[in-house]
gemmi code that builds the backbone of each chain (N, CA, C; Angstrom):
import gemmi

chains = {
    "A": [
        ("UNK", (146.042, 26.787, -120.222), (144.743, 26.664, -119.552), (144.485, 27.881, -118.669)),
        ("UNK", (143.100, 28.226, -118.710), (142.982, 29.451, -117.759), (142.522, 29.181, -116.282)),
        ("UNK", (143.261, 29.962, -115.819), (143.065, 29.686, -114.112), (141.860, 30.302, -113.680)),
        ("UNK", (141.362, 29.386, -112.838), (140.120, 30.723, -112.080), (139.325, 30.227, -111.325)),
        ("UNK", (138.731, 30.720, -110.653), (137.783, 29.507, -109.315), (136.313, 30.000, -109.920)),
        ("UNK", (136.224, 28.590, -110.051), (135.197, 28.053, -110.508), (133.760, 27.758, -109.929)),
        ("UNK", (133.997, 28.116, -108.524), (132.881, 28.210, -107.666), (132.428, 29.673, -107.252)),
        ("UNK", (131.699, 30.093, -106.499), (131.156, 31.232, -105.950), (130.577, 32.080, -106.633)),
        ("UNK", (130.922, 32.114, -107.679), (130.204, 33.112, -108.850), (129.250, 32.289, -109.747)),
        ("UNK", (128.703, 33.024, -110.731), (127.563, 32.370, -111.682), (128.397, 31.680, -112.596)),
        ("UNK", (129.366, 30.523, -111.872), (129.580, 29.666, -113.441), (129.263, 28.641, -113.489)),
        ("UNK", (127.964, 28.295, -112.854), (127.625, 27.285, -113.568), (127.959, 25.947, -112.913)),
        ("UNK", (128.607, 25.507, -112.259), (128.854, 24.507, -111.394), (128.109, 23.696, -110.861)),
        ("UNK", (126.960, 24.539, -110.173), (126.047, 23.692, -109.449), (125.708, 23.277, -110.311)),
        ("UNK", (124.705, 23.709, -111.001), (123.499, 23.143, -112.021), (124.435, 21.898, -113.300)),
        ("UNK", (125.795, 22.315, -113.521), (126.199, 21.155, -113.925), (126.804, 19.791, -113.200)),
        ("UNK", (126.595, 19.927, -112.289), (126.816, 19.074, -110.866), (125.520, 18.456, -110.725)),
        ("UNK", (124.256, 19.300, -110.273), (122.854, 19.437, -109.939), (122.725, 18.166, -111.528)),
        ("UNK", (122.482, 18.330, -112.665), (122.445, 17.871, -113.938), (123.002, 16.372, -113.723)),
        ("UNK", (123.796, 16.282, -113.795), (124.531, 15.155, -113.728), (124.504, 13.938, -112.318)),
        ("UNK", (124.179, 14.501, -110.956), (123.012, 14.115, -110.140), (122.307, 12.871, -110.144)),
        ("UNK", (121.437, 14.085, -110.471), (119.792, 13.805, -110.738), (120.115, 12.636, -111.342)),
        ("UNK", (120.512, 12.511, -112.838), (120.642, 11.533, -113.930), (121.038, 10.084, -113.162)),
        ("UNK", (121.963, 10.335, -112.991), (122.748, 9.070, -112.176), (121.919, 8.546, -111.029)),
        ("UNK", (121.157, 9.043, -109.942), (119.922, 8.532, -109.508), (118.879, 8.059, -109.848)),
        ("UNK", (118.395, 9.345, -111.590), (117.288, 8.594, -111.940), (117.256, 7.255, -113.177)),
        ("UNK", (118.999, 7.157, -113.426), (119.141, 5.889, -113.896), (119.177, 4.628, -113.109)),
        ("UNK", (119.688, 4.281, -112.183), (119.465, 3.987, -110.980), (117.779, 3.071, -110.622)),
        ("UNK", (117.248, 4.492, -110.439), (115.747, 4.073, -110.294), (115.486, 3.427, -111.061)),
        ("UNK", (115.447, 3.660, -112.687), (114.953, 3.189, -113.800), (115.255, 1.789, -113.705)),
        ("UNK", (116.231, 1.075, -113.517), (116.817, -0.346, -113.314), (115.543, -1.283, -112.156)),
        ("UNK", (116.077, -0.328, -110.995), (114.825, -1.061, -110.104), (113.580, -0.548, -109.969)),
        ("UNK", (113.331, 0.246, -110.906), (111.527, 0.188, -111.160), (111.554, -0.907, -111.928)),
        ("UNK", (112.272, -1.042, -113.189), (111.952, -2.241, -114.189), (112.100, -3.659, -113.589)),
        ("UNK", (113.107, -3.684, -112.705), (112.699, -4.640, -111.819), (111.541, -5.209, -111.576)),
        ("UNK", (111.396, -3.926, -110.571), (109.948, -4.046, -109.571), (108.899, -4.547, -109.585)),
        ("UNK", (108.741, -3.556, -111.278), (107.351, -4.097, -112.305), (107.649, -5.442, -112.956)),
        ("UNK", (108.723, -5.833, -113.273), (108.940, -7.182, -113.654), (108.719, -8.135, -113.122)),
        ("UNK", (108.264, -7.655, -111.588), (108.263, -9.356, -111.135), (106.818, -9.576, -110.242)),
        ("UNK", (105.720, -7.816, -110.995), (104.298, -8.307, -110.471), (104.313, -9.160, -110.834)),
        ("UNK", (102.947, -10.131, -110.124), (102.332, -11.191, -110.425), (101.685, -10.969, -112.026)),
        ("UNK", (100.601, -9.422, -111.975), (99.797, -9.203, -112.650), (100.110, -8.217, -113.077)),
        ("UNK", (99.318, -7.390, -114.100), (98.937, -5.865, -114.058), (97.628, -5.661, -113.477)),
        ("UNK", (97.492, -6.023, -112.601), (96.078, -4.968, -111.996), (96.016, -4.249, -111.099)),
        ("UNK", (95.021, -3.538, -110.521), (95.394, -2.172, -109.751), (96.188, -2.433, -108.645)),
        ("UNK", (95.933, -3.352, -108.100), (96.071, -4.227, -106.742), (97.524, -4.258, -106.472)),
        ("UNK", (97.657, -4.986, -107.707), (99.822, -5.317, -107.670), (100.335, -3.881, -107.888)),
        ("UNK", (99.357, -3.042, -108.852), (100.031, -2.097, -108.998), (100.418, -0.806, -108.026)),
        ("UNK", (98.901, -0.631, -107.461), (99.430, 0.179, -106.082), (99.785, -0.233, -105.458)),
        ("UNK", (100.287, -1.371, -105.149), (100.876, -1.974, -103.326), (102.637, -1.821, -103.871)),
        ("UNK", (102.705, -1.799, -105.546), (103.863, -1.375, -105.600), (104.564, -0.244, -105.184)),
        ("UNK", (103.695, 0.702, -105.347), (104.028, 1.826, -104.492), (103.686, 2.314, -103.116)),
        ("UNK", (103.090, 1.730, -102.735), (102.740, 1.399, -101.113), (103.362, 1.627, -99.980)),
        ("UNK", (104.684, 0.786, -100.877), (106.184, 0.698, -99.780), (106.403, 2.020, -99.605)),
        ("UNK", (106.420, 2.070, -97.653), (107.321, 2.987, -97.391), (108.385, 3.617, -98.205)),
        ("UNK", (109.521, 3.008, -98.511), (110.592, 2.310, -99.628), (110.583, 3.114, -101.010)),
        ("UNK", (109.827, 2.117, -101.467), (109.232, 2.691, -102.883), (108.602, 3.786, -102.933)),
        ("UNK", (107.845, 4.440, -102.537), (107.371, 5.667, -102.627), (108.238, 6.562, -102.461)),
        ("UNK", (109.292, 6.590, -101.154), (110.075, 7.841, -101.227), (110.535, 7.650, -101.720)),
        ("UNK", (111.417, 6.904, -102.506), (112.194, 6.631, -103.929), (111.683, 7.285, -104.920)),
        ("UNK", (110.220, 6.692, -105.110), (109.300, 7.132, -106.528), (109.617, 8.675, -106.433)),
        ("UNK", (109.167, 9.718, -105.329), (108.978, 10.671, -105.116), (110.422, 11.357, -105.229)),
        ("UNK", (111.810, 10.919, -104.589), (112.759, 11.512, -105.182), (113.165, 11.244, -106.639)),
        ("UNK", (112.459, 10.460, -107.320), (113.104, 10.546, -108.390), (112.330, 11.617, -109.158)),
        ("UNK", (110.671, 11.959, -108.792), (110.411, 12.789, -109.799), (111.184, 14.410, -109.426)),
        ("UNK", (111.259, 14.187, -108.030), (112.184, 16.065, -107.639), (112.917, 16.072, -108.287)),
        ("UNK", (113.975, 14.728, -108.779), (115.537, 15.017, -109.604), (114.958, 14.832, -110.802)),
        ("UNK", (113.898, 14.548, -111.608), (113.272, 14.173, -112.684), (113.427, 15.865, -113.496)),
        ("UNK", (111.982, 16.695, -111.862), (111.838, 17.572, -112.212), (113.108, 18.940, -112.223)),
        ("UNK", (114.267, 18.291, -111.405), (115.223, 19.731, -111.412), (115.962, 19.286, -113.007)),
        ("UNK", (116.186, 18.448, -112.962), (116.826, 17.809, -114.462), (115.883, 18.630, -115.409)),
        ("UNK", (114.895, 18.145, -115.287), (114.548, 19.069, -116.652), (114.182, 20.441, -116.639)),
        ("UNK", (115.010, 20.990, -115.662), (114.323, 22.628, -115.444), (116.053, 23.126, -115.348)),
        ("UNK", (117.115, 22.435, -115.439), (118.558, 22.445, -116.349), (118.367, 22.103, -117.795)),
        ("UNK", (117.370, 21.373, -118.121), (117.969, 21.021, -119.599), (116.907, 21.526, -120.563)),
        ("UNK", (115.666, 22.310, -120.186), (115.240, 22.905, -120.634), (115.600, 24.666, -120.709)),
        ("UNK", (116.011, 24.911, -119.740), (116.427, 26.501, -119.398), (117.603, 26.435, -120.096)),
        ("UNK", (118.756, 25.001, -120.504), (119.493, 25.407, -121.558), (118.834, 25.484, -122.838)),
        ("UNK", (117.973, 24.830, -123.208), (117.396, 24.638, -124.591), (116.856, 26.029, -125.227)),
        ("UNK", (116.313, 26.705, -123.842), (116.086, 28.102, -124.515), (117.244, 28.856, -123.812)),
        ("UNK", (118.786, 28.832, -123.924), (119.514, 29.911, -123.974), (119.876, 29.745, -124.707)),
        ("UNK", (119.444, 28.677, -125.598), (120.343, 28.753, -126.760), (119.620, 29.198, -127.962)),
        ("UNK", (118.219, 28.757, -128.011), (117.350, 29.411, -128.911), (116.650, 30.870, -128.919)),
        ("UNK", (116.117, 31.052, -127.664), (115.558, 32.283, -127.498), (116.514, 33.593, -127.009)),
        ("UNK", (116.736, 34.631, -128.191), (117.535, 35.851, -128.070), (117.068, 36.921, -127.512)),
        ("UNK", (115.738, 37.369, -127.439), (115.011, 38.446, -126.500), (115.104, 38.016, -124.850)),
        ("UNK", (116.089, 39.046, -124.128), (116.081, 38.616, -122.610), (114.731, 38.246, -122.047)),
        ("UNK", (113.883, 39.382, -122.141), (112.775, 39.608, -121.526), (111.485, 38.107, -121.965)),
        ("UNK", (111.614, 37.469, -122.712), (110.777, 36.753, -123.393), (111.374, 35.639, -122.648)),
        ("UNK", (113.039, 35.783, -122.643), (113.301, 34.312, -122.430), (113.065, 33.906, -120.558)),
        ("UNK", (113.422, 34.889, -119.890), (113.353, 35.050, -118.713), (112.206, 35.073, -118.316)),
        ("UNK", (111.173, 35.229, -118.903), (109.316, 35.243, -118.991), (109.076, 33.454, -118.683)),
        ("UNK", (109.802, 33.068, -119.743), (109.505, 31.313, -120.298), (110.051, 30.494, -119.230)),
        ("UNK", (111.465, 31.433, -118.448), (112.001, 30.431, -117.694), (110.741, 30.387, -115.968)),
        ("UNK", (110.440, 31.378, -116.101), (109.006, 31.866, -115.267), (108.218, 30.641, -115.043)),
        ("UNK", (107.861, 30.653, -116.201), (106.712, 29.960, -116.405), (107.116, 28.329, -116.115)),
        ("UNK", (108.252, 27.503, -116.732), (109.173, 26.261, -116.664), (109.110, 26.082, -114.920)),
        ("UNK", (109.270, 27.515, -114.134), (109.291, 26.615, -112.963), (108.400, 26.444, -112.136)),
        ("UNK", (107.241, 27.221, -112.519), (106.147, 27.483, -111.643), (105.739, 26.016, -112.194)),
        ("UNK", (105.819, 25.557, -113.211), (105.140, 24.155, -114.136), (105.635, 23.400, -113.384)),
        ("UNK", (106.915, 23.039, -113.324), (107.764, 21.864, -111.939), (107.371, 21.972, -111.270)),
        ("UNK", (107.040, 23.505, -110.740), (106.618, 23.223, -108.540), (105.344, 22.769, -108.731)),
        ("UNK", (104.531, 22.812, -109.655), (103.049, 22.467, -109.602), (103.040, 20.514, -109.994)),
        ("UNK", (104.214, 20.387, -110.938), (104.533, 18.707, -111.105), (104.570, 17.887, -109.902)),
        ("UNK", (105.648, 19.037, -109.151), (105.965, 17.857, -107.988), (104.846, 17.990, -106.753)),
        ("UNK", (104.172, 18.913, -107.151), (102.937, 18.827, -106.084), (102.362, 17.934, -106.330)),
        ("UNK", (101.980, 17.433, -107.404), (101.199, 16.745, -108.476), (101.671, 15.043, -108.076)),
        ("UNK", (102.670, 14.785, -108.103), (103.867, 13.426, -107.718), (102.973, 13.266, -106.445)),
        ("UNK", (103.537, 14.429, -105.284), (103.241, 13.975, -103.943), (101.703, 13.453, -103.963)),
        ("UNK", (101.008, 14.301, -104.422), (99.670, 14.055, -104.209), (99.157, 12.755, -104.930)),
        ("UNK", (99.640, 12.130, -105.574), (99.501, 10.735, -106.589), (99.879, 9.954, -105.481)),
        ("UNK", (101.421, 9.656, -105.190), (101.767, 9.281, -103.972), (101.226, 8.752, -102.571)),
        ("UNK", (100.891, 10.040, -102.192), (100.336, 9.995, -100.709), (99.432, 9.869, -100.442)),
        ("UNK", (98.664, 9.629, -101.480), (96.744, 9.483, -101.416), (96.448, 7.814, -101.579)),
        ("UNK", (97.756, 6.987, -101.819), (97.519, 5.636, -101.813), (97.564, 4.913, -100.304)),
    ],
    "B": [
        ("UNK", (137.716, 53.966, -134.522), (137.443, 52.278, -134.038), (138.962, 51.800, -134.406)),
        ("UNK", (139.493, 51.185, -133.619), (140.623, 50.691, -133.584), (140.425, 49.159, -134.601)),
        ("UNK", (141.755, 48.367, -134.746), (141.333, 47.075, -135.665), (140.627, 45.965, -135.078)),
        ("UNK", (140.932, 46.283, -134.153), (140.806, 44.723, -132.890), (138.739, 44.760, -133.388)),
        ("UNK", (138.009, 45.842, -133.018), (136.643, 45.610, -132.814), (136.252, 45.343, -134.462)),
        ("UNK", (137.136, 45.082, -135.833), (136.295, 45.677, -136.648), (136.275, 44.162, -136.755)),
        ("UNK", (135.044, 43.497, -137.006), (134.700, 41.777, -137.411), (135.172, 41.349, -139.084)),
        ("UNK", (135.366, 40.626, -139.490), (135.420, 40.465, -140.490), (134.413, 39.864, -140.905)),
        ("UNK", (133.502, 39.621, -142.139), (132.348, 39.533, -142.922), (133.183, 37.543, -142.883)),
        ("UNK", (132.797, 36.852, -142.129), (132.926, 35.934, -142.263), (131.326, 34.272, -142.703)),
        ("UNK", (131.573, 33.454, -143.684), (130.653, 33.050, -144.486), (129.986, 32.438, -142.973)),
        ("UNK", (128.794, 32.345, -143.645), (127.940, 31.447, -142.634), (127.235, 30.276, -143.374)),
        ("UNK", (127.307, 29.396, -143.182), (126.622, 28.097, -143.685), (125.875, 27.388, -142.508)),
        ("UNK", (124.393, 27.694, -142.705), (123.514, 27.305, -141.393), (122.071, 26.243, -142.140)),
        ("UNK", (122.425, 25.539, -143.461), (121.339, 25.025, -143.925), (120.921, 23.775, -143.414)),
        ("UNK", (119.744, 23.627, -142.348), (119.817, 22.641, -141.736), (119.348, 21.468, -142.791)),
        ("UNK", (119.193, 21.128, -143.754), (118.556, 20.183, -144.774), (120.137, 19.997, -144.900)),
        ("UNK", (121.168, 21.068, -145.429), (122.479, 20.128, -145.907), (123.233, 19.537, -145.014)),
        ("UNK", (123.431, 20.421, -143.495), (124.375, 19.712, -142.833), (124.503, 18.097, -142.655)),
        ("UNK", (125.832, 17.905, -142.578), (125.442, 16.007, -142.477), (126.169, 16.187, -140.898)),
        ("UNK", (125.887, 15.669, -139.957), (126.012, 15.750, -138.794), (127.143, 14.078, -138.435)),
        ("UNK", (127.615, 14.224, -138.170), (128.690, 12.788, -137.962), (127.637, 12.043, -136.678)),
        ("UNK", (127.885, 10.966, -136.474), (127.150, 10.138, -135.877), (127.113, 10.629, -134.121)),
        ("UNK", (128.562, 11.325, -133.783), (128.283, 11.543, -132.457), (127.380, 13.036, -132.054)),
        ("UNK", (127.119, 13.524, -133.445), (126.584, 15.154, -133.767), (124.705, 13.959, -133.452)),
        ("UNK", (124.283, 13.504, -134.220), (123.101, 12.911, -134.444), (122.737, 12.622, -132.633)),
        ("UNK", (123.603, 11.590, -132.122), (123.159, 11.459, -130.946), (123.001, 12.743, -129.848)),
        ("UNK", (123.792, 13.620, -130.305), (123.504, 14.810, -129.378), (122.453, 15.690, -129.437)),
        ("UNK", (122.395, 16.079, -130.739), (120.441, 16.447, -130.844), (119.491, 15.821, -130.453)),
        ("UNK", (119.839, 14.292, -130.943), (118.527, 13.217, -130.638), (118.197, 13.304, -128.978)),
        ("UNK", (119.422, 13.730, -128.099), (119.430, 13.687, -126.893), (118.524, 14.935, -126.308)),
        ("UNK", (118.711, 16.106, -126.913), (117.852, 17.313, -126.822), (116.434, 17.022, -127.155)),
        ("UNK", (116.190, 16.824, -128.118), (115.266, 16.532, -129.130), (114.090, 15.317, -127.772)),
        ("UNK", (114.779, 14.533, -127.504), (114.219, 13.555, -126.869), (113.882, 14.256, -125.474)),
        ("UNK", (114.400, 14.765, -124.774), (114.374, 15.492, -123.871), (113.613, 16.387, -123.796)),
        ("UNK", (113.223, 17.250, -124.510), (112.485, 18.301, -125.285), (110.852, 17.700, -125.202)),
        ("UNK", (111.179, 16.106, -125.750), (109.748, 15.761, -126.314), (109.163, 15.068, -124.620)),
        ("UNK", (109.799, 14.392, -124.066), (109.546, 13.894, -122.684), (109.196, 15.177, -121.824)),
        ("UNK", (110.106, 16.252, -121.517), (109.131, 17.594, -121.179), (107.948, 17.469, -121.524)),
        ("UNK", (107.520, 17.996, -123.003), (106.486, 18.535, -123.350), (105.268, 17.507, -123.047)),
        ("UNK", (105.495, 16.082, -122.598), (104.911, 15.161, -122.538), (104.375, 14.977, -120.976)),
        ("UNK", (105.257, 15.453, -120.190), (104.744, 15.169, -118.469), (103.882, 15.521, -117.967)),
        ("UNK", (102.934, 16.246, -118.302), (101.562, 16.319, -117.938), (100.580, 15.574, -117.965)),
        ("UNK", (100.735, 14.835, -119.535), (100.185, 13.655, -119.704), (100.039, 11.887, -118.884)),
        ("UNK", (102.191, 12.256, -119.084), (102.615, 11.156, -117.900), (101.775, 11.120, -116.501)),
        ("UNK", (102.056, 12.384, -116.071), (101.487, 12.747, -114.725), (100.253, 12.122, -115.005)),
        ("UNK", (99.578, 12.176, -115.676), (97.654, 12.336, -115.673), (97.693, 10.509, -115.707)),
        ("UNK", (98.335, 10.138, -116.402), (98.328, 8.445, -116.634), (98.740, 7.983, -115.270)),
        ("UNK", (99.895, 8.197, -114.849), (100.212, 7.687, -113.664), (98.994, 7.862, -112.545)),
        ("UNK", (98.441, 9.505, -112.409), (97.733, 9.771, -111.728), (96.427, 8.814, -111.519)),
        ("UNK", (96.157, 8.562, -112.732), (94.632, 7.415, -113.103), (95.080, 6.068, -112.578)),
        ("UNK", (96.262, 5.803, -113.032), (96.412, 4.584, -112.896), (96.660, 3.885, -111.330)),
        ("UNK", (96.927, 4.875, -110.280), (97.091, 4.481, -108.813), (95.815, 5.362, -108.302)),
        ("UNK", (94.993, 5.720, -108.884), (93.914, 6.527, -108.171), (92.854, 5.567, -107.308)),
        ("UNK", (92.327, 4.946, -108.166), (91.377, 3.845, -107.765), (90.660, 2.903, -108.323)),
        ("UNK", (90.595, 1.245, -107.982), (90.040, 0.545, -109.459), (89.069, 1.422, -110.562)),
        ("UNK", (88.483, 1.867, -109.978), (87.546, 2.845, -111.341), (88.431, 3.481, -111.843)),
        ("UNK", (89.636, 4.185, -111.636), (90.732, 5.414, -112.262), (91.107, 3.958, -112.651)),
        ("UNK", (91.703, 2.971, -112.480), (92.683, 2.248, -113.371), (92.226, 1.825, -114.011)),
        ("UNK", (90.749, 1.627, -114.257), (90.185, 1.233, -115.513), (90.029, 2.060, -116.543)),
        ("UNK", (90.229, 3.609, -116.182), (90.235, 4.391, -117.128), (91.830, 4.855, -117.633)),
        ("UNK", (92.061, 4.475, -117.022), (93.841, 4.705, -116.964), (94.433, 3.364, -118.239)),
        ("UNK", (93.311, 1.839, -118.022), (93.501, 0.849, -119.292), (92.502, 1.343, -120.345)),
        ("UNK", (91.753, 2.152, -120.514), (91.117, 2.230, -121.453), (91.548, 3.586, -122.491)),
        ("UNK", (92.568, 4.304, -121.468), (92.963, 5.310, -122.535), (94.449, 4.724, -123.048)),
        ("UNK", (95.154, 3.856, -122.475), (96.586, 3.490, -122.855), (96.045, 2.065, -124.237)),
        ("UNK", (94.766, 1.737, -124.204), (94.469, 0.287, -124.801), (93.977, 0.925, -126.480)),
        ("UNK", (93.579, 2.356, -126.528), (93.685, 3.160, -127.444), (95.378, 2.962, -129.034)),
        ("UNK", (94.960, 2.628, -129.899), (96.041, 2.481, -130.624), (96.755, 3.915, -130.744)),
        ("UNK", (96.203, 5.024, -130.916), (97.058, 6.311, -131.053), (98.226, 6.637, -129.838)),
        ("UNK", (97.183, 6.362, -128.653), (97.870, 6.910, -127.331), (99.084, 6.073, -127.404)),
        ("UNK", (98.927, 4.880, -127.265), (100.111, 3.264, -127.575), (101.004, 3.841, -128.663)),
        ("UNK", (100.701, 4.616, -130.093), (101.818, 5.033, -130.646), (102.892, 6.006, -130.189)),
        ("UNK", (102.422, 6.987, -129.417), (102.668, 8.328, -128.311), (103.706, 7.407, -127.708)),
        ("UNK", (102.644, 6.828, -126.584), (103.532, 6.665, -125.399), (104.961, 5.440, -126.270)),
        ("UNK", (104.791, 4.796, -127.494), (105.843, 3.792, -128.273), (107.116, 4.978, -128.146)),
        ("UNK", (106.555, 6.301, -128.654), (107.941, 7.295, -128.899), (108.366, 7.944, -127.851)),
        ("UNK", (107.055, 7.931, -126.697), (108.214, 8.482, -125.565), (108.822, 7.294, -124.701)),
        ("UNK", (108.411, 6.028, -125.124), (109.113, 5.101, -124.553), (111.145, 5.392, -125.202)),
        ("UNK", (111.036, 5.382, -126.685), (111.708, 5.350, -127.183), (112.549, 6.653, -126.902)),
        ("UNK", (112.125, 7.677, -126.441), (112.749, 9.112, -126.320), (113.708, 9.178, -124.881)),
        ("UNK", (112.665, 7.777, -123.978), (113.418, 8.167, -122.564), (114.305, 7.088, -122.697)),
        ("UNK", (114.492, 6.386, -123.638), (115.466, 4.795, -123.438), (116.407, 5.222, -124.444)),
        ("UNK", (116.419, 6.214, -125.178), (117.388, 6.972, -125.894), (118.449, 8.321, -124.840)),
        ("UNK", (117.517, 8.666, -124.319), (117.819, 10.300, -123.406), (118.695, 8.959, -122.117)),
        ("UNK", (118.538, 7.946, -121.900), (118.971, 7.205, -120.984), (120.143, 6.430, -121.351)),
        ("UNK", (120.290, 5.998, -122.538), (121.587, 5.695, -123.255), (122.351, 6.484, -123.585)),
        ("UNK", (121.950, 7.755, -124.010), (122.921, 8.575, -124.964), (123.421, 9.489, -123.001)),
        ("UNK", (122.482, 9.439, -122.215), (123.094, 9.939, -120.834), (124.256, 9.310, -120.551)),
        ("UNK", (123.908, 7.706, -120.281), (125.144, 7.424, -119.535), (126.326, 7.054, -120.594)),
        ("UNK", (126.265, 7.655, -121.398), (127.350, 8.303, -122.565), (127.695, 9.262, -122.441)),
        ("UNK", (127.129, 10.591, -121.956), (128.099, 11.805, -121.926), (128.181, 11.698, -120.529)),
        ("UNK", (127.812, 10.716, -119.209), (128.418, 11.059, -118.405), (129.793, 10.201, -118.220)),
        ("UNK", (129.904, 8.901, -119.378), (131.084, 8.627, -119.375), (132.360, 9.610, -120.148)),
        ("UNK", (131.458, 10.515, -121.031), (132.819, 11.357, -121.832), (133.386, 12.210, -120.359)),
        ("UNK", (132.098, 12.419, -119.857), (132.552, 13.295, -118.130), (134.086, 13.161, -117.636)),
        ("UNK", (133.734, 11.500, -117.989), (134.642, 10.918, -117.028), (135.937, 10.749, -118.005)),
        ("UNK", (136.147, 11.483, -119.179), (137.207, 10.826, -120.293), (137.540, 9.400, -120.477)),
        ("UNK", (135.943, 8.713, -120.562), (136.150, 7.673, -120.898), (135.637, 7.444, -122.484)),
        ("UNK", (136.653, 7.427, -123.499), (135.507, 6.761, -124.979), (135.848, 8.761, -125.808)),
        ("UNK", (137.155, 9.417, -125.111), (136.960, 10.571, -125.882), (137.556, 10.797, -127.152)),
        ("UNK", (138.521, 9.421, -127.979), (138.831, 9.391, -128.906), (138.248, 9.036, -129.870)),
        ("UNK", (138.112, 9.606, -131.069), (137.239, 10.066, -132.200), (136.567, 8.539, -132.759)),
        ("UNK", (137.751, 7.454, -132.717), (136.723, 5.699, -133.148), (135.957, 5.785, -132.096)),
        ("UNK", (136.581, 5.644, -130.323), (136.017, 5.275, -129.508), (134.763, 6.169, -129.430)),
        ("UNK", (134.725, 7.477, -129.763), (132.582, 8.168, -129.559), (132.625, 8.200, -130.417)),
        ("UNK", (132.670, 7.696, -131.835), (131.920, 6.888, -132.789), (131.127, 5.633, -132.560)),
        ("UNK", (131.618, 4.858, -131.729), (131.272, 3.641, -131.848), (130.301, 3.455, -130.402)),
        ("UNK", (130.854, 4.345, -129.741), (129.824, 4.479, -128.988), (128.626, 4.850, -129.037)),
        ("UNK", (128.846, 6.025, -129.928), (127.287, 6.452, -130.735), (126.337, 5.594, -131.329)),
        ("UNK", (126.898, 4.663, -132.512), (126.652, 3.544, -132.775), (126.208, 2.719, -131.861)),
        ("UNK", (126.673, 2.441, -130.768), (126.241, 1.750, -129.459), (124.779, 2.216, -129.202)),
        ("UNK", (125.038, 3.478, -128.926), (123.889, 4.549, -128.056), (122.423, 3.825, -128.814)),
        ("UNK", (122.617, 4.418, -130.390), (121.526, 4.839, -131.316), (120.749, 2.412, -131.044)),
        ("UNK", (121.721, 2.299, -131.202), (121.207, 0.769, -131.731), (120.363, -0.018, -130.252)),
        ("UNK", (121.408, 0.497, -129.073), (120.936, -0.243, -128.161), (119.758, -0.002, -127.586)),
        ("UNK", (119.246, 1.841, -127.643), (118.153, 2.290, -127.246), (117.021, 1.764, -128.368)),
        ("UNK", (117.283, 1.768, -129.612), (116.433, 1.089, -130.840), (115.922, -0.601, -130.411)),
        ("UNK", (116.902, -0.951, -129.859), (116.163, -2.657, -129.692), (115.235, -2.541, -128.765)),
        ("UNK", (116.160, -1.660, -127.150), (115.609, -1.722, -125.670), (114.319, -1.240, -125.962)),
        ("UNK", (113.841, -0.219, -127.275), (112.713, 0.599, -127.078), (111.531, -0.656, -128.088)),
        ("UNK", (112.034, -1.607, -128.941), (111.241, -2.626, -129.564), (111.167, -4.152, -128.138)),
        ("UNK", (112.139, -4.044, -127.296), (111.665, -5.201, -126.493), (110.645, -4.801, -125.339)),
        ("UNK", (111.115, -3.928, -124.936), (110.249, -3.398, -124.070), (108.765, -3.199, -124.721)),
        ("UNK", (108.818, -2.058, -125.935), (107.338, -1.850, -126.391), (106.512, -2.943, -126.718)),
        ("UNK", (107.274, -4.185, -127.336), (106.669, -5.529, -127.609), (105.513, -5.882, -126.454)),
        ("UNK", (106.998, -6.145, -124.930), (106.035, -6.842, -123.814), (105.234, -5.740, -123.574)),
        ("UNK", (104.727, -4.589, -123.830), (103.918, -3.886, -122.972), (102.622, -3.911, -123.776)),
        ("UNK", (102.955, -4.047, -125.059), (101.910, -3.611, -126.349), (101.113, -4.907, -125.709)),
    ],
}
model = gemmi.Model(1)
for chain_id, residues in chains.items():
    chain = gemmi.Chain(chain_id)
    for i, (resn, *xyz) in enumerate(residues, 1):
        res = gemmi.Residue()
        res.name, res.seqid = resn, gemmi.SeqId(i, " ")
        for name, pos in zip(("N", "CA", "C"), xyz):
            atom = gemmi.Atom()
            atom.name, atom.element = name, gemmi.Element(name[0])
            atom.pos, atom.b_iso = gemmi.Position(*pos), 0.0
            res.add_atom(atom)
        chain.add_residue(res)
    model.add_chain(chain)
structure = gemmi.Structure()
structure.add_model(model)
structure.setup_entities()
């Protein structure tokens, strides 16, 4: 086995740490959202926003889309290192992947906080 | 050039129509693949969610675009993409853990993965349809 420290440099650690995370929180959530919604009365707007209403629930809702959104800005930025071979193109795309997240999770809050 | 750099002309077999992928190969694409498609999809999510807590007038438009049979087929496969990407997860974060790393045991887990996300994604889509 090869020896070597595995932290401080670009190997990768965080983001496979960061990856694995996220997941485990936003499985988590997934359980008690299905809950949550399982035990409106109704579907109408009423039950439905007061579901998110909660103090509670909302910052929940809202961390799950941040780990939603870093999760998929790991598992997409692998998807193109593995497909896309031009640096310059690929490093363009990863550009673009995050400016798209920071504008998502603006997007979350503002859904959120306007209830 | 010394021997060490010279490569040898070694075959390549890359035909994606022949490969047969073993069952724990299938769940690992399907996991990309699904992942891939839930990305390309969150804008949409966003826009639904967005309608749907906006205001009784937004949630009525928020039921009138989900009450659509096409959109209902969409959202059937990304139901199915995130209840797959959610099974076949807490599968590689158990291989994480060297749990299930012998060749029956992530077989059968795969088998597990593929079947259990297949029902979860027909019970669920049932009550929602």
């Amino acid at each position: 086995m090869v020896k070597r420290i595995v932290v401080g440099a670009h190997y990768g650690l965080r983001d496979w740490i960061g990856q694995r995370a996220t997941a485990v929180y936003m499985a988590i959530y997934t359980v008690i959202f299905a809950f949550a919604a399982l035990s409106l009365p109704e579907m109408s707007y009423e039950a439905w926003s007061g579901l998110f209403s909660g103090g509670l629930m909302r910052f929940l809702t809202f961390l799950f889309f941040l780990a939603l959104f870093y999760h998929a800005w790991i598992g997409v930025r692998d998807i193109f290192m593995d497909y896309i071979k031009p640096t310059g193109v690929r490093l363009a795309l990863h550009v673009v992947i995050l400016f798209l997240l920071v504008g998502y999770a603006g997007w979350a809050a503002q859904i959120l906080w306007r209830l | 050039m010394s021997d060490a750099t010279v490569r040898k002309p070694r075959p390549k077999f890359l035909a994606l129509n022949e490969i047969r992928l073993p069952l724990p190969g299938i769940v690992s694409i399907l996991h990309r693949i699904s992942g891939a498609g839930l990305f390309l999809f969150l804008p949409f999510l966003l826009f639904l969610f967005d309608r749907s807590l906006g205001s009784p007038e937004s949630f009525a438009v928020y039921k009138s675009v989900v009450s659509n049979w096409f959109i209902k087929l969409i959202l059937f496969g990304l139901l199915w993409a995130y209840l797959h990407h959610f099974c076949a997860g807490i599968r590689f974060l158990l291989l994480d853990l060297h749990k299930g790393l012998e060749l029956e045991a992530a077989r059968n887990s795969s088998r597990i993965v593929l079947i259990v996300s297949l029902v979860l994604t027909l019970v669920v889509g049932v009550m929602l349809w």
